[in-house]
N, C-alpha and C positions, 0 to 999 in steps of 0.2 A: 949328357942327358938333359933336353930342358924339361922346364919343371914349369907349369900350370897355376897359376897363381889361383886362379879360377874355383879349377877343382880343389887346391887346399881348403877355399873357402868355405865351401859345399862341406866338406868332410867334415870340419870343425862345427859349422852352423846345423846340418843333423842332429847329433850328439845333444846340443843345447837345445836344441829345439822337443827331442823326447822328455828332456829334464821340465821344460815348460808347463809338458801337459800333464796335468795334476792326475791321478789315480782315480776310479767312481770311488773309492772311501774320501777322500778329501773333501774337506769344506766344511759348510755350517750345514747342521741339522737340528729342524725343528720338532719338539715333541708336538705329537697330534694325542690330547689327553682323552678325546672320545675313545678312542681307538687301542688305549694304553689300560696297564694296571694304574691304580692311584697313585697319586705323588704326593702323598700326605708330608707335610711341610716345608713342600714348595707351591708354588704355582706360576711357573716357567720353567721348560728346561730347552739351551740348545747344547749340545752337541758338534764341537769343532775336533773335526781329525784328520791330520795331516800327518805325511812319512820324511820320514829322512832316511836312505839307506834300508836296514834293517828295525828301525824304532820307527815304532806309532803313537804318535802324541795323541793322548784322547784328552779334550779341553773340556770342563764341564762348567756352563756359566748358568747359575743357576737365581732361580731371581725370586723373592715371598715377600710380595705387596713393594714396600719402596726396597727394599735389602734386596743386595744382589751380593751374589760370590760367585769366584773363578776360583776353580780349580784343577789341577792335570795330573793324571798319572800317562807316564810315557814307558811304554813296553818293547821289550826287543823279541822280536820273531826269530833270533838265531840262538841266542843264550835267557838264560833264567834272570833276572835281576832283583833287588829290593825295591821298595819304596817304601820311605819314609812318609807317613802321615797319608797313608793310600787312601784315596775320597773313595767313597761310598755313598750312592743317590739317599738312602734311607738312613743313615746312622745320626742328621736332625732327628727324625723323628721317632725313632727306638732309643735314643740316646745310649748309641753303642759306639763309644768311640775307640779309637787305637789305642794301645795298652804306650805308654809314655815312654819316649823314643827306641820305640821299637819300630823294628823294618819287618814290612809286608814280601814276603818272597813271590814273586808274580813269573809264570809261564805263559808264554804267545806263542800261538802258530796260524799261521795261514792254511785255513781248508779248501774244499770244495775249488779247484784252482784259483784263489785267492778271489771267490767271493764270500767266503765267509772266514773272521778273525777269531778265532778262541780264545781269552782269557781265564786264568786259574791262577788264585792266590788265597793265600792262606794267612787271613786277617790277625794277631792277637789284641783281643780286646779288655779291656776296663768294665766289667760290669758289677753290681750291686754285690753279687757274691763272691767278688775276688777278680779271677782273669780267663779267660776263656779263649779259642782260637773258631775261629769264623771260617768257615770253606768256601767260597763264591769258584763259580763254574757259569762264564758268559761266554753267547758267541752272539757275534754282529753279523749279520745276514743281511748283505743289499738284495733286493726285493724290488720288481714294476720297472724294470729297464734301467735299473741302478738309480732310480726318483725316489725309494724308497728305503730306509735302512731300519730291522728289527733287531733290536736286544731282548735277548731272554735270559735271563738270569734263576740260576739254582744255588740258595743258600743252605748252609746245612742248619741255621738257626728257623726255616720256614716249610710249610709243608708243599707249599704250593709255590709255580715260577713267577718272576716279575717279568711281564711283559711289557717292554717300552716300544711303540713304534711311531717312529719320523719319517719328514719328508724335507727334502734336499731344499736348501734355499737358496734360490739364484741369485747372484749377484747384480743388483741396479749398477749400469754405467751410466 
């Protein structure tokens, strides 16, 4: 039988080539704060989220005047997992932090045929009167040709959702 040096190549370079092309969740996202709930105690937020497999890294680089912070929680769409030290956009400014090293239980799934990402975890936190646990319910909704991405967030500590909406920022080459 011969064999196609050819078409091996083809076969292989396919495959590689689907890996290449990023997801519409991937990349940088800008908040557009007209358009958004407040962001009391920041004033910048982008949004970097990329996959690997079944985990979605959500990067949150967050910036208030010269201070800037990074930080990621990474969720699996197939299983439940912890996270340690799980960021929350608001817990500068409520000063509601994680209860000392404890783990956040976080649930992901992919909706709407994976335009929209659900997250669900169950924060325990440190507050003034001991320890309490935080319920957060978000889903990420690309939105305008996948130019757009909103989060809405339901806490059980607030009456009303947080609503964050971005827009995709393209890369300069």
């Amino acid at each position: 039988m011969k064999k196609h040096p050819l078409l091996v190549w083809l076969f292989l370079l396919v495959p590689l080539g689907a890996l290449a092309n990023p997801g519409p969740f991937e990349g940088r996202w800008r908040l557009d704060p007209a358009r958004s709930s407040a962001l009391d105690g920041w004033t910048a937020w982008d949004l970097v989220i990329s996959t690997h497999g079944s985990q979605v890294s959500l990067q949150h680089d967050m910036q208030w005047r010269s201070t800037k912070r990074s930080e990621t929680n990474t969720v699996d769409t197939q299983r439940p997992v912890n996270i340690r030290n799980f960021f929350r956009v608001e817990q500068r400014h409520m000063a509601l932090y994680p209860e000392t090293n404890a783990e956040t239980p976080v649930t992901a799934r992919w909706l709407d045929e994976g335009r929209t990402l659900r997250i669900e975890a169950e924060t325990p936190l440190e507050i003034s009167q001991g320890r309490a646990t935080l319920r957060i319910y978000g889903e990420y909704r690309l939105l305008e040709g996948n130019a757009a991405l909103l989060l809405i967030e339901l806490h059980s500590s607030r009456p009303r959702p947080l609503v964050y909406y971005f827009t995709k920022v393209i890369p300069e080459n």
